[in-house]
VONUVO-586930 format. One record per residue (C-alpha): residue in three letters; x, y, z. Coordinates in steps of 0.001 Angstrom, whole numbers, padded with zeros to 6 digits, always signed. Layout:
% VONUVO-586930
ALAXYZ/...
END
This chain:
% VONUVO-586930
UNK+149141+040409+272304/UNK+152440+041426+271359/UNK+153237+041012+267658/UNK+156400+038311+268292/UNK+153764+036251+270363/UNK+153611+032619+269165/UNK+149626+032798+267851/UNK+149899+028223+268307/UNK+150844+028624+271678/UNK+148205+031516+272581/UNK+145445+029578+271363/UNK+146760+026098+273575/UNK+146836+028257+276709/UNK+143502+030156+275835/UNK+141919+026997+275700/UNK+143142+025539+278515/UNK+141883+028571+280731/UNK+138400+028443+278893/UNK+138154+024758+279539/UNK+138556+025477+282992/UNK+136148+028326+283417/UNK+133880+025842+281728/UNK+134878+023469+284600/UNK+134110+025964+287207/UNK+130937+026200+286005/UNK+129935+022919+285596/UNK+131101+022401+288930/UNK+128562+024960+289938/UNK+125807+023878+288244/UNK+126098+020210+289474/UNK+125212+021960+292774/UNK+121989+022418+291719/UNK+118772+020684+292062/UNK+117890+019898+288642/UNK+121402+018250+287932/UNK+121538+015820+290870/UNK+121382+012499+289585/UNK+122620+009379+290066/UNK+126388+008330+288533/UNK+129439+011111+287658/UNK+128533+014539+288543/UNK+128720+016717+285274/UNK+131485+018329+286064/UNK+133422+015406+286399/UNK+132076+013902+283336/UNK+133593+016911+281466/UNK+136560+016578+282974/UNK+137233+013530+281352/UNK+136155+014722+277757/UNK+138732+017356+278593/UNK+141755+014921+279535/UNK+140585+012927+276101/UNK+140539+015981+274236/UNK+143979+017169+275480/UNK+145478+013986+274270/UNK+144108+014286+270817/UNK+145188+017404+270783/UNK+149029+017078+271817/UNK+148793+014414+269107/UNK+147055+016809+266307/UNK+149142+019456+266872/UNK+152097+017505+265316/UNK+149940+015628+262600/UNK+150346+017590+259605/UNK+147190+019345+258695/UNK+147470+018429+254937/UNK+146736+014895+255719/UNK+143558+016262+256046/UNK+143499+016999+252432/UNK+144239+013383+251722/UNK+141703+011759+253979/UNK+139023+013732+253214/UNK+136614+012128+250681/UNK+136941+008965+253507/UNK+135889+011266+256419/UNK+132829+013002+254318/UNK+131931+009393+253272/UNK+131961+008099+256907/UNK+130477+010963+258139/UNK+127531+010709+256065/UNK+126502+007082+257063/UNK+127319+008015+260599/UNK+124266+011143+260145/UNK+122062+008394+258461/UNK+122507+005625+260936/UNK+121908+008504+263815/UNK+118261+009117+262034/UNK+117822+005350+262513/UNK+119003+004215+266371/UNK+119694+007425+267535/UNK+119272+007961+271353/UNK+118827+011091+273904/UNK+117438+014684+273338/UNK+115881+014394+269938/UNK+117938+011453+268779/UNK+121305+013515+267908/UNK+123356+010290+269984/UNK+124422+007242+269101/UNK+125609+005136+272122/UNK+128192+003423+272149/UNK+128640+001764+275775/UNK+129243+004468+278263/UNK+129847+007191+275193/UNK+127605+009091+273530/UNK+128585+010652+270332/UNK+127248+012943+268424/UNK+128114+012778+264802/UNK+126831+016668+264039/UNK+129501+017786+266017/UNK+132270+016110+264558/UNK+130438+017164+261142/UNK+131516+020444+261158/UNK+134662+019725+260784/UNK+134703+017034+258419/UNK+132564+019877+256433/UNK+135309+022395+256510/UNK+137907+020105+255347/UNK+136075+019112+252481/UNK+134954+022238+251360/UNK+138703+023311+251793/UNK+139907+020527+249796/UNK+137574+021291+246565/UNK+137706+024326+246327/UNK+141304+025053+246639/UNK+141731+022755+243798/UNK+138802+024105+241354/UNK+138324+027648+239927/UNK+135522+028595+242524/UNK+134735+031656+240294/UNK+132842+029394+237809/UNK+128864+028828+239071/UNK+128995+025277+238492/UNK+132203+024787+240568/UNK+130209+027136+243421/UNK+126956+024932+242815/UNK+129091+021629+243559/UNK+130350+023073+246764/UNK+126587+023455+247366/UNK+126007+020016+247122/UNK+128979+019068+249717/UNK+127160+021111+252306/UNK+123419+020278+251453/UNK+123637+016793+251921/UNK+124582+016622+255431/UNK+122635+019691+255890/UNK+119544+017795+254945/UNK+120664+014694+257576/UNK+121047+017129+260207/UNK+118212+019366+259504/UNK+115888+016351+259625/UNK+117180+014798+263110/UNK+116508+017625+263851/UNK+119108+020096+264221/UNK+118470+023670+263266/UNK+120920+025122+265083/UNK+123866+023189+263795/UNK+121991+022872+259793/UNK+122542+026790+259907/UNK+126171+026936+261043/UNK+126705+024645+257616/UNK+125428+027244+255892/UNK+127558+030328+257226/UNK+130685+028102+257055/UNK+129556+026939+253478/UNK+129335+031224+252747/UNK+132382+032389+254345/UNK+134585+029991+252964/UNK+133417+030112+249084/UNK+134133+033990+249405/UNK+137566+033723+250575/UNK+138011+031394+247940/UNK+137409+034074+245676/UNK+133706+032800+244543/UNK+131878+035901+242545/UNK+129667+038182+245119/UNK+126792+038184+242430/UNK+126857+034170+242234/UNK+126805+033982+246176/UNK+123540+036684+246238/UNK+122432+034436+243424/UNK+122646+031353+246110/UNK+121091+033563+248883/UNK+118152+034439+247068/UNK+117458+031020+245640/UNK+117551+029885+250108/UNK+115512+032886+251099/UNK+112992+032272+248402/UNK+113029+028614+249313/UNK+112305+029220+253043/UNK+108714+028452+253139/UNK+110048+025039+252004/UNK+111988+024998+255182/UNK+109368+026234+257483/UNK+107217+023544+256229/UNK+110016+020745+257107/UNK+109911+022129+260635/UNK+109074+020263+263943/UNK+106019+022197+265525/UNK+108611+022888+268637/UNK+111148+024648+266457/UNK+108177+026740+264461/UNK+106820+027662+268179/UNK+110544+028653+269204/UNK+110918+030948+266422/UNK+107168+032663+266954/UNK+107660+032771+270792/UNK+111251+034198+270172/UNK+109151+037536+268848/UNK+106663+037264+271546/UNK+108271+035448+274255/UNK+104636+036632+276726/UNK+102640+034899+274972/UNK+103278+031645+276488/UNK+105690+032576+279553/UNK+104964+029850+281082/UNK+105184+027388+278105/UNK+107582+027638+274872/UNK+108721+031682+275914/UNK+109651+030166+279734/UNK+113243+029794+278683/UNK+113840+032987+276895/UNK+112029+034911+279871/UNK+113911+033254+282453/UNK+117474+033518+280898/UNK+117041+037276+280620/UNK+115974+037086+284412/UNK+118762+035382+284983/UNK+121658+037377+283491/UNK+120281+040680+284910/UNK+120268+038984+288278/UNK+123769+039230+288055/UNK+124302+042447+288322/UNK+127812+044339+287606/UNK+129468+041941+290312/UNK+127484+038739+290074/UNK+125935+036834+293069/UNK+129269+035128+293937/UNK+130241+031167+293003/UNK+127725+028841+293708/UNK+125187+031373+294705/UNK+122969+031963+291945/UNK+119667+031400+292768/UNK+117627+031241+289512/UNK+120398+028368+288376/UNK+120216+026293+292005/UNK+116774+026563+292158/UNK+115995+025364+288882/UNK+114520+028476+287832/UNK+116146+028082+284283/UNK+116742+024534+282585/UNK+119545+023585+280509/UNK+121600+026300+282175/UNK+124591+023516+282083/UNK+124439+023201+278360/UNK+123012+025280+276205/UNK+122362+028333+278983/UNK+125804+028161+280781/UNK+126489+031948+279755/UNK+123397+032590+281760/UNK+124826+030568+285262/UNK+128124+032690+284551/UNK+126442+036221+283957/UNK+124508+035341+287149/UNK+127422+034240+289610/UNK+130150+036413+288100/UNK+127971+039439+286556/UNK+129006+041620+284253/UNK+132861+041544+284807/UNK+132750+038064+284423/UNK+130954+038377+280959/UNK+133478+041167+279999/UNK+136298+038527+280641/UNK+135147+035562+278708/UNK+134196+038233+275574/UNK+137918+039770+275853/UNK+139187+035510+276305/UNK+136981+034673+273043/UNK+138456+038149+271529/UNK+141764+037385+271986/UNK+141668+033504+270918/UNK+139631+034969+267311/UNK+142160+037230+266970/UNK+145108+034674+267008/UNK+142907+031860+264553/UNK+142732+035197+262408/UNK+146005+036216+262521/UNK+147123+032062+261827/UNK+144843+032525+258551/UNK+145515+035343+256797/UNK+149164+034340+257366/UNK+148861+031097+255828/UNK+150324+030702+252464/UNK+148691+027754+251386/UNK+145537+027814+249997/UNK+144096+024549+251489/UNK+145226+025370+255233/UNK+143702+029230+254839/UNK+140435+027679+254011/UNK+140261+025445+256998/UNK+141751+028176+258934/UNK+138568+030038+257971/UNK+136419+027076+258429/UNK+137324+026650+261755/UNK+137156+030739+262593/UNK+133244+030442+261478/UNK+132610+027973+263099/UNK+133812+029326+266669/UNK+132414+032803+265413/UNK+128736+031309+264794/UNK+128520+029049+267603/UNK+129710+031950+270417/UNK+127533+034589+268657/UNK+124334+032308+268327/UNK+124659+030822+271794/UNK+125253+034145+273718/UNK+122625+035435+271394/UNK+120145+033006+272283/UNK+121095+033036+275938/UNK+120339+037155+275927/UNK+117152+036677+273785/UNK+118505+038583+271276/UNK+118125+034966+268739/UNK+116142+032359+268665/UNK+116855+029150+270978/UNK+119162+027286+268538/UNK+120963+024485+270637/UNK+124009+025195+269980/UNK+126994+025045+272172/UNK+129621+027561+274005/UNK+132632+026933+272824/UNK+134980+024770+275579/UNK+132316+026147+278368/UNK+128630+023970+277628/UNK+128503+020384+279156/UNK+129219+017534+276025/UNK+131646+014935+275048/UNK+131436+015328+271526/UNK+131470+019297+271198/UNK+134328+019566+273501/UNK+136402+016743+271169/UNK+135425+018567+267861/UNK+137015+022036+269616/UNK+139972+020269+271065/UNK+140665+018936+267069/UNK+139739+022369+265731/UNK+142537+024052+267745/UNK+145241+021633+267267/UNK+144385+021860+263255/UNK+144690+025328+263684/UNK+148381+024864+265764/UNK+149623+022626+263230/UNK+148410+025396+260455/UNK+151076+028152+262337/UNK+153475+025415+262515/UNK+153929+024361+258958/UNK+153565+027871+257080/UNK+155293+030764+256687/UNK+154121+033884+258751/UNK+155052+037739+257636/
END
């Protein structure tokens, strides 16, 4: 991008062109056996998360991002009882939902951002250099940590942590009290593994060994590897993948959907979406780094993580180079709630280039 590009504007059109690639997608895998159901087709499901999103978003990106600042000790509050009462009535794949008529919604989603505007709020207003100031911000993130972690969420619990990381150091927290904090969770681990559902343990021991149960717990891992080499340099072609249609590989319209698009479009198609995610990074960064206020950098960074993590861990997990985690593409996997929370992250982030002064 040229240098007197508007960075606000990029990252609007960016997203609308990932949305629909997502769309595409979708479309594509609602041709498939495993996805026919009764009701709205994914696809067209997702397209109406998308039209909601859009008009959030046209109304974010003129909402001044330091209300934020102000509402945040409500919005970690709410949040909270929202991850509590989810423990207690919540609904669908491992209770993460909480139904609410016709919409499902997903309180970990919207978490992460509520997270990042906390953490942005204290410490831009406390010296983060001090260990007790660093050991507060802790406490922020481990409490909905533990909710999630407990639903459970591993995926998502870990993305807390890396946004937790990331945006003490920019603060300017000390490197030897943040290897101080990494120790104390590595040593703690065992404590972790022990709070672990026996499926999550098995996913992380069949993630080193997916062959010895490829027809069990490694299935997925095997078949998503199948599937992306099936692709080829070219792809298969829309609507003409065969280990998607046939149901070879589940959950290839949620968390797998880099798999259906590896498969249909091949390798050039994977080589677009990385230089798409590359180039939409790249403007978030550049939005940072130029942001004079301390408050909007941090969220700046928040948000950057968090898109970082999620299209890193997902693509990861989708090649079998990471364990199954469960978490979502960016704008491209099937859900109401994901989509929202990336449709508010990028009108934040608009708002951000808006109100600050850029070099």
């Amino acid at each position: 991008m040229e240098n007197h590009a508007n960075p606000g504007k990029t990252l609007m059109i960016l997203t609308s062109v990932l949305v629909a690639l997502g769309m595409l997608l979708l479309y594509s895998a609602s041709r498939s056996i495993s996805t026919i159901q009764t009701g709205l087709p994914v696809y067209i499901k997702q397209v109406i998360w998308a039209i909601l999103g859009a008009i959030i978003a046209l109304w974010l990106k003129d909402f001044d991002y330091r209300h934020w600042n102000k509402l945040a000790h409500a919005l970690y509050f709410i949040t909270l009882i929202l991850l509590v009462v989810v423990l207690a009535i919540g609904t669908g794949r491992a209770g993460r939902w909480i139904k609410i008529g016709w919409f499902n919604f997903q309180p970990s989603e919207f978490a992460k951002f509520v997270l990042i505007v906390v953490l942005a709020r204290y410490f831009s207003i406390r010296d983060v250099q001090r260990f007790s100031t660093l050991f507060g911000g802790v406490l922020i993130t481990g409490i909905p940590f533990l909710l999630i972690l407990i639903q459970p969420n591993l995926g998502t619990a870990f993305l807390f942590i890396m946004i937790f990381f990331a945006m003490a150091y920019l603060a300017g927290a000390k490197g030897k009290h943040l290897l101080i904090l990494l120790i104390a969770g590595i040593l703690m681990s065992p404590l972790l593994w022990m709070g672990l559902k026996d499926y999550q343990k098995q996913r992380l021991v069949i993630f080193l060994n997916p062959w010895k149960d490829p027809l069990g717990k490694g299935y997925n891992i095997l078949q998503s590897k199948i599937t992306i080499g099936s692709g080829g340099i070219i792809g298969k072609g829309f609507l003409k993948g065969t280990q998607t249609k046939l149901a070879f590989l589940p959950e290839f319209h949620t968390d797998f959907i880099f798999c259906l698009l590896a498969e249909e479009f091949g390798l050039i198609g994977v080589l677009v979406l990385l230089f798409l995610y590359y180039v939409f990074l790249t403007q978030a960064l550049r939005i940072t780094l130029t942001t004079q206020d301390p408050f909007g950098r941090l969220v700046g960074t928040g948000i950057m993580v968090m898109f970082i993590v999620q299209i890193f861990v997902n693509i990861g997990m989708a090649s079998g180079i990471l364990p199954v985690a469960g978490i979502p593409l960016p704008f491209l996997s099937y859900g109401g709630s994901a989509m929202l929370v990336c449709f508010i992250c990028v009108a934040t982030l608009y708002n951000l280039y808006k109100n600050t002064t850029l070099f």
